[in-house]
C-alpha positions in Angstrom: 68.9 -140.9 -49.5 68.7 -137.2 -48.3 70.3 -136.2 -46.1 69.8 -132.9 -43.9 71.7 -130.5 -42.3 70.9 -128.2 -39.5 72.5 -125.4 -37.9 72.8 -125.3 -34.0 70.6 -123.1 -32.0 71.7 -119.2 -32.6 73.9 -120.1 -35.2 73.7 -118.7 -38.7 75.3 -119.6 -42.1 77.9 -117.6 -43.7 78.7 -116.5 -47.1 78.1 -118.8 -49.1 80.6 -119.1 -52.7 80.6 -120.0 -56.0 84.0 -121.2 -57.6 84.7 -122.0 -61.4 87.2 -124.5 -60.6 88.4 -124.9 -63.7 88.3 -121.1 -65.6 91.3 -118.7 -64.2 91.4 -114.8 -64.1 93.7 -112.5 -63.6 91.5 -109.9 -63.2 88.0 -109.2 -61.3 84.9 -109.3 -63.8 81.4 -108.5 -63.2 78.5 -110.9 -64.6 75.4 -110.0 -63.4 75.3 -109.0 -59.8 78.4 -110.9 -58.9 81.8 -110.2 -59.1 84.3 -112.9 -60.2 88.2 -112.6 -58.5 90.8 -115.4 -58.5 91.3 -117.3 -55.7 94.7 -116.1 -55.1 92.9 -112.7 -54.4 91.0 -112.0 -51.2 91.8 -108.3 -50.8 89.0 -106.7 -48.7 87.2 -109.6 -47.5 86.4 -110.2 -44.2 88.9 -112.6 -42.3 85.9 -114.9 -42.2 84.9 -115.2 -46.2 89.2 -114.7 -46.4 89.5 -117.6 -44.9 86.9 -120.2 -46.6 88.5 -118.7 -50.0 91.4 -120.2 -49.0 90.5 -123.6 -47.6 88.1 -123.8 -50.6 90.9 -123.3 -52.9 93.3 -125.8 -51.3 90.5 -128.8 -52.3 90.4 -128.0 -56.0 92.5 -130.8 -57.6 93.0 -131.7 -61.5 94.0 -135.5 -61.2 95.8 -137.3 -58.3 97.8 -135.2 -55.9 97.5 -131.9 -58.4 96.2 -128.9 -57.2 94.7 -125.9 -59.4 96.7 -123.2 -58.4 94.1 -120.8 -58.8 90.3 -121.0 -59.7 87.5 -118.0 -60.3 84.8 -117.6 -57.2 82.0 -115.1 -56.4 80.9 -114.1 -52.6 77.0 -115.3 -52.2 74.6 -114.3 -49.6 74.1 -116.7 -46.9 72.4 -119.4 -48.8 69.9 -123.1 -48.0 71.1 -125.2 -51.3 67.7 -127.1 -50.3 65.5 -124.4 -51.4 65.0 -122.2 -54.7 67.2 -119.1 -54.3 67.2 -115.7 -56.6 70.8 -115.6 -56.5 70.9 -119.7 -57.8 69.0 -118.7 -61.1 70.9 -116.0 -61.4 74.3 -118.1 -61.3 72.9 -120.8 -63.4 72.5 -117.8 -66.1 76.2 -117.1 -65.5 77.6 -119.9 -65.9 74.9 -121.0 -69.2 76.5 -117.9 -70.9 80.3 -118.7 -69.7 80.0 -122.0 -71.2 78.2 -121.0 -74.1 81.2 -118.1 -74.8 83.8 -120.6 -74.5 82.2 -123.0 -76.8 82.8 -121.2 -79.9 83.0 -123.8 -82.7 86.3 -124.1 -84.3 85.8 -121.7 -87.7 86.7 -124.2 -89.7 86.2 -127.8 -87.6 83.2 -126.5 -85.9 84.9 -128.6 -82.7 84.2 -126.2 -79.4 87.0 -124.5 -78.1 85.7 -126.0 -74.8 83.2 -128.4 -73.5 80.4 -128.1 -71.2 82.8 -129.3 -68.3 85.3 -126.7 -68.4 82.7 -124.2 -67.3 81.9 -126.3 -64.0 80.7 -123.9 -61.1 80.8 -125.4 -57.7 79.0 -123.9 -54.7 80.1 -123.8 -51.3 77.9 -123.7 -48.1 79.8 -122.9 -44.9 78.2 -124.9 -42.0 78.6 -128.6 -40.0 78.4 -131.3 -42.1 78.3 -135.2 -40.7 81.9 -136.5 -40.4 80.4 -140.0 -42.4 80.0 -138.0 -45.9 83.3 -136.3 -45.6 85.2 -139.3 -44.0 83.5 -142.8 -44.8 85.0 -145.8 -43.5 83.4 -148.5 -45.1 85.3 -150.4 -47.6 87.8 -147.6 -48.4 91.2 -147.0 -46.8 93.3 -144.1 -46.7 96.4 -144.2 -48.4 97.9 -140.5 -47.2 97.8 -137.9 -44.4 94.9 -135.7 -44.0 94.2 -133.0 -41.3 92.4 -135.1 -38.4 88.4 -133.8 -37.8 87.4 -133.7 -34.4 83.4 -134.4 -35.1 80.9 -132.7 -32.2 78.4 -134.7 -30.1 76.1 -134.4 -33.1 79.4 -136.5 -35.2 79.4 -133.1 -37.6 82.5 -131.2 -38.3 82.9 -127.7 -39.3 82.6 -128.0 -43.6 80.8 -127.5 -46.7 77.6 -128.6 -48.2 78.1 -127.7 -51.6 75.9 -128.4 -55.1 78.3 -129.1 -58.6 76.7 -127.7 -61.4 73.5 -127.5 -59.3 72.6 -131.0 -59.6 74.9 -132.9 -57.8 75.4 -132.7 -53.8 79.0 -133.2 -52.4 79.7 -132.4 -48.7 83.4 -131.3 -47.7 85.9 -130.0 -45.0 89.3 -129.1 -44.9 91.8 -131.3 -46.7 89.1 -132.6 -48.9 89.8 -132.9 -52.3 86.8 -131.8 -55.1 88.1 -133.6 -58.9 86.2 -132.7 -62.4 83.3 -134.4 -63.1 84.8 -136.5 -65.9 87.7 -138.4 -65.7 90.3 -136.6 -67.5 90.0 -132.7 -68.1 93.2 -130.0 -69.0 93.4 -126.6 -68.1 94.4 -124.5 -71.1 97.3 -122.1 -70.9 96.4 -119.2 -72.0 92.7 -118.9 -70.7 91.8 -116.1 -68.7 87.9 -115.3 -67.7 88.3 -111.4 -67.4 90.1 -111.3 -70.9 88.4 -113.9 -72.5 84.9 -112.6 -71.6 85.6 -108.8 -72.7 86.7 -109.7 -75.9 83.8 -111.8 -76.4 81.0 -109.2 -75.6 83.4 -106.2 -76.6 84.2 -107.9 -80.4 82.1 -110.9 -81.2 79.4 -109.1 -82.7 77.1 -112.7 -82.1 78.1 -112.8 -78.1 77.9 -108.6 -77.4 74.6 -108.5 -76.2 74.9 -111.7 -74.3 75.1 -109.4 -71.0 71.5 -108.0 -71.6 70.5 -111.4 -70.1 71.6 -110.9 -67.2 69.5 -107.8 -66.4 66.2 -107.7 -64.5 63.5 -108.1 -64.9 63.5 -111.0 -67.0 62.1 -110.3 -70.6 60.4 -113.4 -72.5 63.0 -113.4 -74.8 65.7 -113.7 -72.5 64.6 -116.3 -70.8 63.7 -117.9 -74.3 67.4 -117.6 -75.2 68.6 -118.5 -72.1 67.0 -121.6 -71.9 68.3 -122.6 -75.9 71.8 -121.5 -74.1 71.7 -124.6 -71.6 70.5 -127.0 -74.0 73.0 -125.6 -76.6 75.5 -126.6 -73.3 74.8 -129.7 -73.4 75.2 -130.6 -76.8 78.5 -130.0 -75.8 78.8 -131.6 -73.0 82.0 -134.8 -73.0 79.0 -137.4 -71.8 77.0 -136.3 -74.9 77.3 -138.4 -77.8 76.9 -137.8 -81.4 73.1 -138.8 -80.9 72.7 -137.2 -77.6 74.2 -134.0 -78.8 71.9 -133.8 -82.0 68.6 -133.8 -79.7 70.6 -131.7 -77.2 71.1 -128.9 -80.2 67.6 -129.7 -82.0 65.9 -128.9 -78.3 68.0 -125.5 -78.0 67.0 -124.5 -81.7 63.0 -125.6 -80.7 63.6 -123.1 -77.8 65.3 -120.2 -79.5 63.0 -120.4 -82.1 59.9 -120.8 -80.5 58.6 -123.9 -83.3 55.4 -125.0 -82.9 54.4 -128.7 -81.7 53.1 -129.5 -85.9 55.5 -128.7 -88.2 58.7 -128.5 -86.9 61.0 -129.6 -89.7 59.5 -127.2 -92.7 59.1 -124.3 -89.8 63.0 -125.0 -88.7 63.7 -124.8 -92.3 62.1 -121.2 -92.6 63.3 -119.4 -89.3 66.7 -120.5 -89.9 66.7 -119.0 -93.3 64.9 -115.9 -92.3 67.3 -115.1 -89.6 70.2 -115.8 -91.6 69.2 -115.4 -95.0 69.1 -118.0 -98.2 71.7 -119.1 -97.8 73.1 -121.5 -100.5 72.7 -125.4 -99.1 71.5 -123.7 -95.5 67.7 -125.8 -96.0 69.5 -128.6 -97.3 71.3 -128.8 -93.8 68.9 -128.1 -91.8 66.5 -130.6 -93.6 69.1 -133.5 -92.8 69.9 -132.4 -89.8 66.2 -132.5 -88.3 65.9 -135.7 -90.4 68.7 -136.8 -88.0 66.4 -135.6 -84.9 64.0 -137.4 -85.8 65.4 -140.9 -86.5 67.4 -140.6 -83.2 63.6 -139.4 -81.3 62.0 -142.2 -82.6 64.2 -144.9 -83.7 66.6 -144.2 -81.0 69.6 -143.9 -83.6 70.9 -142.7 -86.7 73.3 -143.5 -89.3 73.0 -139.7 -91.2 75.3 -137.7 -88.8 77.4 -135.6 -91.7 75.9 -133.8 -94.3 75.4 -134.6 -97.7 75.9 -131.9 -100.0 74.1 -132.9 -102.9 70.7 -134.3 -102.6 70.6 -138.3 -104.5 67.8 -140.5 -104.9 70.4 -143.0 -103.3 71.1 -141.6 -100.0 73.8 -144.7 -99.6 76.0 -143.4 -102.8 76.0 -139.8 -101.8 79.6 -138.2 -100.6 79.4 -137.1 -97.3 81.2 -133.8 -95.7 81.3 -132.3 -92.2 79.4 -133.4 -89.5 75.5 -131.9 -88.9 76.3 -130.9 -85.8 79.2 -129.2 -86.1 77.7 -126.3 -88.4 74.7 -126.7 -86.0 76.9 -125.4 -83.5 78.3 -122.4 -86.0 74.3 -121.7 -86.9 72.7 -121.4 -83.8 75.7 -119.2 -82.0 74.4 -116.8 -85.4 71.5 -117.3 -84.7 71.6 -116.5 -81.4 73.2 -113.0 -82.1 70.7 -112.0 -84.7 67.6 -112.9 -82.3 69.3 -110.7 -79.7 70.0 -107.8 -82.6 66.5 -107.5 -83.4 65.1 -108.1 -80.4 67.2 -105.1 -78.9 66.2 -102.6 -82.0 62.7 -103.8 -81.3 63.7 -102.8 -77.9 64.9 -99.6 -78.9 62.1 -98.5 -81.1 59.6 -99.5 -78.2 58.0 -102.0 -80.6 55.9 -103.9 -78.2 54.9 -100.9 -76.3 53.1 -99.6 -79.5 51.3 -102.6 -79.5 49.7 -102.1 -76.8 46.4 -100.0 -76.3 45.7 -97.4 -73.9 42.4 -99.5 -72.8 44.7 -102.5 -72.1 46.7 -100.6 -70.0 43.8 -98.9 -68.0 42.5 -102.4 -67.4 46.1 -103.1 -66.2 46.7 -100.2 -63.8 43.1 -101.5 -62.2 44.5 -105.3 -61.4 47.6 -103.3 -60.4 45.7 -101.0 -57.6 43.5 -104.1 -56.6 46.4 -106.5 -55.5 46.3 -107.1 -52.1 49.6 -109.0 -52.2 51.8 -106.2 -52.8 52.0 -103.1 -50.4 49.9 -100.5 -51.2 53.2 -98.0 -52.7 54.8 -100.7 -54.4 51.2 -100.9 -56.3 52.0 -97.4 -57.4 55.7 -97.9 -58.5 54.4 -100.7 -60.5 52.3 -98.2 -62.3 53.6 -95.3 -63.0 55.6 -96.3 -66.2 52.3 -97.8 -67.6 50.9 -94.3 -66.7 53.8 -92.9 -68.5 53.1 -94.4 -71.4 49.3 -93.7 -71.4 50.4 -89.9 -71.4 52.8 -90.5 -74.2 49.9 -92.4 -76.5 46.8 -90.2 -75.5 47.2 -88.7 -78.8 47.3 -91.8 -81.1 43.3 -92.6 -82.0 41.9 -95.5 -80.1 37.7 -96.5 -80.7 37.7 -99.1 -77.6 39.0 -97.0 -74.9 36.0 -96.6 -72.4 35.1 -93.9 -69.8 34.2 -97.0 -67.4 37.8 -98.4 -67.1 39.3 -95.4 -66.8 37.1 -94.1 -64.3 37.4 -97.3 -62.3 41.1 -96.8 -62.4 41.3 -93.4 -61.3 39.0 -94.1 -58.3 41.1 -97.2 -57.3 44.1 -94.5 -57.2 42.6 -92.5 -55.1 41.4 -94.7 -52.7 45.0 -96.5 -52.5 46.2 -93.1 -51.7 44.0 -92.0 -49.0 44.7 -95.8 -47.3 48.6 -95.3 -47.8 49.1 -91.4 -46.2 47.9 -89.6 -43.9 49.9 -86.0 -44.6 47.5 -84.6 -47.7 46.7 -81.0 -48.0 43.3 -80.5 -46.7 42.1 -79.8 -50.4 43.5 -82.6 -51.9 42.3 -85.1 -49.7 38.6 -83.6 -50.0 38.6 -83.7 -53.9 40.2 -87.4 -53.6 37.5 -88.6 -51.6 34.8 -86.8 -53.3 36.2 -88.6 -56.5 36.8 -92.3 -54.8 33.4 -91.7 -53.4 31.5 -90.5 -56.5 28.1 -92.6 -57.5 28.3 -94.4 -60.7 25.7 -93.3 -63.1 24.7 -93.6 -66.8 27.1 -90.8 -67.8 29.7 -90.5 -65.3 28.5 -87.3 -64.6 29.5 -86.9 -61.0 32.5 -88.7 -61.3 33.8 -86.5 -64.0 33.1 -83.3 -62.2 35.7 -84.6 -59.6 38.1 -84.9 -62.1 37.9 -81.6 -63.4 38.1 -80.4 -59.5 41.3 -82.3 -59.1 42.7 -80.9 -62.5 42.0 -77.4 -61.4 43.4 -78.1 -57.9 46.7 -76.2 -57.3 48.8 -77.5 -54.4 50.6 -75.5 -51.8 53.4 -77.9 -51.8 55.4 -79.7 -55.0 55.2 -83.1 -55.1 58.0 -86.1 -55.4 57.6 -87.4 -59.0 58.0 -91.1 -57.3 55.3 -90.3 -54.8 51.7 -92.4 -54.8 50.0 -88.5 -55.1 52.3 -87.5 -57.8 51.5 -90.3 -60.0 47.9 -90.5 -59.3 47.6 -86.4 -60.6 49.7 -87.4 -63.8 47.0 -90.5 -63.7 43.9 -87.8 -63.3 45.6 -85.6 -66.0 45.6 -88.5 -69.1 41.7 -89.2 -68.1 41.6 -85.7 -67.8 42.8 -85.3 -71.1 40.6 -87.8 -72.9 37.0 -86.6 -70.9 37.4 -82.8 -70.5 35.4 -82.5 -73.7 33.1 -85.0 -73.2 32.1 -83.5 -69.7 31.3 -80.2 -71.1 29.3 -81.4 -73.2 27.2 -83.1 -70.5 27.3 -80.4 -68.2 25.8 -78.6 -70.5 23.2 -80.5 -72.0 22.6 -80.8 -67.9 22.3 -76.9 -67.7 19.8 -76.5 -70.6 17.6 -78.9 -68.9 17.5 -77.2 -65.5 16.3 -73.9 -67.4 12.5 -73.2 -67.6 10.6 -73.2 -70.7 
């Protein structure tokens, strides 16, 4: 059953916050747009957030009557855990790389240094919550002294909502007590998030682009990875199995690697070995271990779970080593770091800008302009980097860019900017509107003699390089560029045939 909460009448949520219940620091880190401070530190916050720190902090418990002494949290905006929030994705991110980072296999067991639990994130809601889901009185009985709640007409009490691992709802108030989510969990000694996290990005050279992800926008290969990360989470999660955690890990190599539906096993095969090379007996695992996948996807279980090192006719007399997944873990965490590596020099080099053709992007700049759902200058600042880059390739030879398109996009531009602002020079806003106005004909005569005009324009006033005008001249300057020849030309095949015989 769900069950709702409202705020009263004028009232509004605070701050919400995220905790790691489980993960100390000693000092703050920054993941993404959050920054991460032990719960014993509340310097600067408002008495308010200081406050639900603190009582948050007092209902972290291990086992019994032990408290965690201290815990990692984040500030949140005000937040409704009923509804798909930015900031929400954006934790689950976090906390997908966290876990993944302290999940480095054992070099030589290939065991995680921690499970999927240990990286728990809890978050915290302040507003009224029903005193019957923080205090229930049916068939339980209390067996110490907690803080008495004085519940409101409504029977709510000032508390929590809260969401564990973004699955599970829990509501709380003071003096509650929040446990793991498996029975029995340590805290090790010498973890520490803030040192543990710099010397992954700073020295693993597999984990130090792992921070890229977190950067927006989202690129289709970090949400690729990220979404192998979660699946590569639980594979090593304490309520996976040895079954559960091979189709756990065989999912997060299908989405790392992007395998197609047909195919999978002899494609896994390749990709592995392409991103880390032949390496000697690397197929033969990776042939066993999607084997493995499969018996457990369709027979529902599987009695080849450690690799066999040397391939038999009889798979019953052949020795067996370690077990698949543990070097599944060791081989996708490498191949994890080599995706990102390449994908960041493909970055680098601008690789998938040079795929792109100048036509493609005059088509794109006229969608752009014609979205009525986004405000008329955020149309232009989603443009002008593809304008950028149709300046930077107007040089490279192109046989499908067409005078149509980028006609079409120029008088889109011009039209957005005499609908956006009012303050033009007199000169400019004649020439715009003679070229947003100009009659399509066979040549694009008329049209292209407004462009010239505007090219030969010089303004009285600079303008701001982020500006709707400034973008549409650099706009008028690559068409500019690509038809000043062209309309020459026709101008003067135009002038011969206006002179007598």
């Amino acid at each position: 059953m769900k069950v709702i909460m409202t705020l009263r009448s004028g009232e509004t949520p605070g701050r919400a916050i995220a905790v790691l219940p489980f993960l100390k620091t000693t000092e703050p880190i920054r993941l993404g747009s959050f920054t991460f401070r032990s719960t014993d530190d509340t310097t600067g916050l408002e008495p308010e957030d200081a406050r639900h720190v603190r009582e948050i902090a007092d209902m972290l418990f291990l086992q019994d009557d032990l408290r965690i002494r201290s815990a990692s949290y984040a500030l949140l905006p005000p937040l409704d855990l009923d509804k798909t929030e930015p900031c929400i994705q954006e934790l689950e991110h976090i906390q997908s790389i966290v876990a993944y980072c302290y999940s480095a296999p054992h070099p030589t067991l290939g065991t995680p240094f921690f499970h999927f639990e240990q990286a728990s994130l809890a978050i915290f809601s302040p507003e009224p919550v029903t005193i019957f889901l923080v205090r229930p009185d049916h068939h339980v009985e209390a067996t110490g002294q907690s803080p008495a709640l004085n519940p409101d007409d409504r029977h709510e009490v000032p508390g929590y909502q809260g969401r564990y691992n973004f699955r599970h709802p829990f509501w709380v108030a003071k003096g509650s007590r929040l446990y793991p989510p498996v029975p029995h969990m340590g805290l090790n000694i010498s973890q520490d998030l803030a040192c543990d996290l710099a010397r992954a990005f700073g020295e693993g050279p597999q984990h130090h682009l792992l921070p890229l992800l977190l950067r927006q926008p989202a690129t289709e290969i970090s949400e690729r990875v990220l979404t192998a990360l979660d699946w590569y989470n639980r594979a090593n999660s304490l309520s996976s199995d040895d079954g559960a955690a091979i189709i756990h890990l065989a999912v997060a190599f299908e989405a790392l690697l992007g395998l197609p539906k047909d195919s999978k096993t002899d494609r896994f095969i390749d990709a592995v070995s392409l991103l880390l090379g032949r390496v000697a007996r690397l197929d033969l695992w990776a042939e066993q271990f999607y084997n493995a996948r499969s018996d457990i996807a369709h027979e529902g279980r599987t009695e080849r779970v450690r690799l066999m090192p040397a391939k038999q006719k009889n798979t019953s007399e052949s020795p067996l080593y370690q077990s698949l997944i543990a070097y599944g873990r060791q081989i996708f965490q490498l191949c994890v770091g080599t995706l990102l590596f390449g994908a960041q020099l493909a970055e680098r080099a601008g690789l998938r800008d040079k795929l792109v053709t100048n036509q493609e992007r005059f088509e794109l700049i006229c969608k752009t302009l014609d979205d009525s759902a986004i405000a008329i200058p955020d149309r232009f600042a989603a443009i002008d980097s593809t304008v950028a880059l149709i300046d930077q390739f107007r040089f490279v030879g192109e046989t499908g860019l067409l005078i149509e398109t980028m006609i079409a996009a120029l008088q889109r531009a011009a039209k957005n900017v005499l609908l956006c602002i009012d303050a033009l020079e007199p000169a400019f806003k004649e020439r715009l509107s003679e070229l947003a106005t100009a009659p399509r004909s066979r040549d694009w005569y008329e049209a292209l003699a407004a462009v010239q005009a505007l090219h030969d324009l010089k303004l009285a006033n600079p303008l701001d390089p982020r500006s709707p005008q400034w973008i549409t001249r650099h706009l008028i300057e690559c068409v500019w560029h690509y038809t000043f020849m062209h309309y020459f030309w026709l101008k003067r095949e135009r002038d011969k045939e206006k002179k007598p015989e």
